[in-house]
MARVEX-681581 format. One line per field, with one value per residue (C-alpha): residue in one letter; residue number from 1; x, y, z. Coordinates in Angstrom, 1 decimal, padded with zeros to 4 digits, m for minus. Example, Ala and Ser with C-alpha at 12.3 -4.5 7.8 and 13.67 -1.06 7.14 Angstrom:
// residues 2
type: (a	s)
seq: (1	2)
x: (012.3	013.7)
y: (m004.5	m001.1)
z: (007.8	007.1)
***
This chain:
// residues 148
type: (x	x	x	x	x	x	x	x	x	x	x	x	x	x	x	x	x	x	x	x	x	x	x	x	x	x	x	x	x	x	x	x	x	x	x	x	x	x	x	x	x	x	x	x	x	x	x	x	x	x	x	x	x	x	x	x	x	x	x	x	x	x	x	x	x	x	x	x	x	x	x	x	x	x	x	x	x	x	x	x	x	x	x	x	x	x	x	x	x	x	x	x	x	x	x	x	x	x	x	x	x	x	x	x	x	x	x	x	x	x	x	x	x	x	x	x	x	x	x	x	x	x	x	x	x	x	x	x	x	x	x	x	x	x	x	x	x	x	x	x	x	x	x	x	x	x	x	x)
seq: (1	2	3	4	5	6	7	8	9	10	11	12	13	14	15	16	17	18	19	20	21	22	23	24	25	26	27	28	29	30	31	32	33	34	35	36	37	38	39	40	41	42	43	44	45	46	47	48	49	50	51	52	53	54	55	56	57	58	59	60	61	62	63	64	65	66	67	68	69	70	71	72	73	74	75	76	77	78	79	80	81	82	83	84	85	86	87	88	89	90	91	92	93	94	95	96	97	98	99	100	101	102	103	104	105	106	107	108	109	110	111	112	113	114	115	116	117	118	119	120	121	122	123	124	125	126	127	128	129	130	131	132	133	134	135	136	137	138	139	140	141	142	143	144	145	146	147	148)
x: (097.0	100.6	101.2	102.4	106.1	105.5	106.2	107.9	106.8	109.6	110.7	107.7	109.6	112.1	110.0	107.9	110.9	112.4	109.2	109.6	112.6	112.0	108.9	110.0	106.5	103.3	100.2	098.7	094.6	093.0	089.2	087.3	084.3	082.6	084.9	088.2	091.0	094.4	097.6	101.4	103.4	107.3	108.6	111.5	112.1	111.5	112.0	112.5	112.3	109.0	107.4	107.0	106.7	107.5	106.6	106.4	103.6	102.4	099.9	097.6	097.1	093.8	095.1	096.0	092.7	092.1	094.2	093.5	089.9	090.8	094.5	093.6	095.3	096.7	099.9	099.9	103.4	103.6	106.8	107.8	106.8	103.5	104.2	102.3	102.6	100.0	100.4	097.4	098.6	097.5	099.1	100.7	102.4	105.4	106.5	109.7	112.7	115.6	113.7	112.2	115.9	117.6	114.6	115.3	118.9	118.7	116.6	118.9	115.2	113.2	115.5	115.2	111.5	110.9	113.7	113.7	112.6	111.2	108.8	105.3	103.7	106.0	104.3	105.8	104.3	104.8	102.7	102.9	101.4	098.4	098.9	101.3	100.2	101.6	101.0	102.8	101.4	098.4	098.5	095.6	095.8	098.1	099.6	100.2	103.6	104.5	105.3	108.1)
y: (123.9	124.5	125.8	123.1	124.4	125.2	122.7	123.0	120.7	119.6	118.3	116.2	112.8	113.0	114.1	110.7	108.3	110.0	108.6	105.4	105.0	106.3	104.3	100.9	099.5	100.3	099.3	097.4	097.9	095.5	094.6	091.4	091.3	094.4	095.1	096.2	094.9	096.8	095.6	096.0	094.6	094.7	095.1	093.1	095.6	099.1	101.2	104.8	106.0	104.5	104.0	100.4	098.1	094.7	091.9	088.6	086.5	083.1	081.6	080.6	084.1	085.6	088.8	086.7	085.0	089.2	090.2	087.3	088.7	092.6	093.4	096.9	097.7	100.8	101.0	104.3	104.9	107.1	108.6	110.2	113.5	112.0	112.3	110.3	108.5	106.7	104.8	103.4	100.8	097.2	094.3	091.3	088.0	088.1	085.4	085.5	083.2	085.5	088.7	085.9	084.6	088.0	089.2	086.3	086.3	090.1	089.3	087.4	087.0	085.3	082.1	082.0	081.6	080.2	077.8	078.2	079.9	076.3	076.8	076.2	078.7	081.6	084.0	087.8	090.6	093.7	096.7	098.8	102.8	104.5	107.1	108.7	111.3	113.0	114.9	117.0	116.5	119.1	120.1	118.4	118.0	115.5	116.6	114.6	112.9	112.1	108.6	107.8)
z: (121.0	119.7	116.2	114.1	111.7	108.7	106.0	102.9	100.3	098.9	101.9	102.2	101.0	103.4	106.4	105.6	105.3	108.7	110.1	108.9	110.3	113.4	113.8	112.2	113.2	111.5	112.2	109.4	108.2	106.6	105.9	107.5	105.5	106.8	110.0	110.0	111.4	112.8	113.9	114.7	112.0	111.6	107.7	106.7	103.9	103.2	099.7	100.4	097.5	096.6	099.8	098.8	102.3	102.3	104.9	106.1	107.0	107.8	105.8	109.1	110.1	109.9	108.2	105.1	104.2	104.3	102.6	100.0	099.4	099.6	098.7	099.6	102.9	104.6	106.9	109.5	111.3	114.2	115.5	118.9	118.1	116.9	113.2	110.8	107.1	106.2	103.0	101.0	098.8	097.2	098.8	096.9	097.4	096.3	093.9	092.8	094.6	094.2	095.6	098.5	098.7	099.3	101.7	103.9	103.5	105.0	108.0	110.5	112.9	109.7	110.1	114.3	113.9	110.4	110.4	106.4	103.4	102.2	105.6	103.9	106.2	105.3	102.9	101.5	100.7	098.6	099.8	096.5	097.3	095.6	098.0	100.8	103.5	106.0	108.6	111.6	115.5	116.1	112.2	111.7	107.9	105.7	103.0	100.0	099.5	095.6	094.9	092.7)
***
């Protein structure tokens, strides 16, 4: 098994953001009563600084009714190199129009398959962290990543 590099920890932040942007699509956990559930999702919106993920949804997806009855979900990104963040945060729809307004107006795909923001099916969400990790291919550990 190869020896994983040292890590520094003050370079933790920026080794998880270089994931995220190398990996632009997460998987996205969520719980189904007693089962859970895991799947690709693509983020219209992501705050480096606080690890805060936002996406888009429709309302007729399964994952929101699951969402809806445990905003507890988990996002795991996986680079190239096999680098992971996993964040551990509370989902939430987002409410307010001008934060929808400049979230759609920044995603040029949202209108090709929503047609508008007024769509009735379109939900967002705001996946705020309780907790970052990451860790480096064969370390075998994550190391805890301080939220802003």
């Amino acid at each position: 098994m190869p020896t994983p590099k040292p890590i520094n920890p003050s370079e933790l932040p920026e080794l998880a953001r270089s994931v995220i942007r190398n990996a632009k699509f997460p998987q996205l956990a969520t719980i189904d009563g007693d089962q859970a559930r895991l799947r690709p999702v693509s983020p219209v919106r992501v705050d480096e600084d606080t690890f805060t993920i936002y996406l888009a949804n429709l309302r007729s997806y399964h994952k929101t009714s699951e969402i809806a009855n445990n905003p507890k979900v988990e996002l795991c990104y996986l680079d190239s190199n096999h680098d992971q963040v996993r964040i551990s945060g509370v989902a939430q729809i987002i409410e307010d129009a001008e934060l929808k307004q400049d979230l759609w107006d920044s995603n040029p795909l949202l209108p090709l398959y929503l047609g508008t923001l007024d769509n009735p099916e379109l939900i967002f969400y705001r996946i705020t962290p309780t907790r970052v990790r990451f860790m480096r291919e064969w370390a075998l550990a994550y190391h805890e990543v301080p939220i802003a």
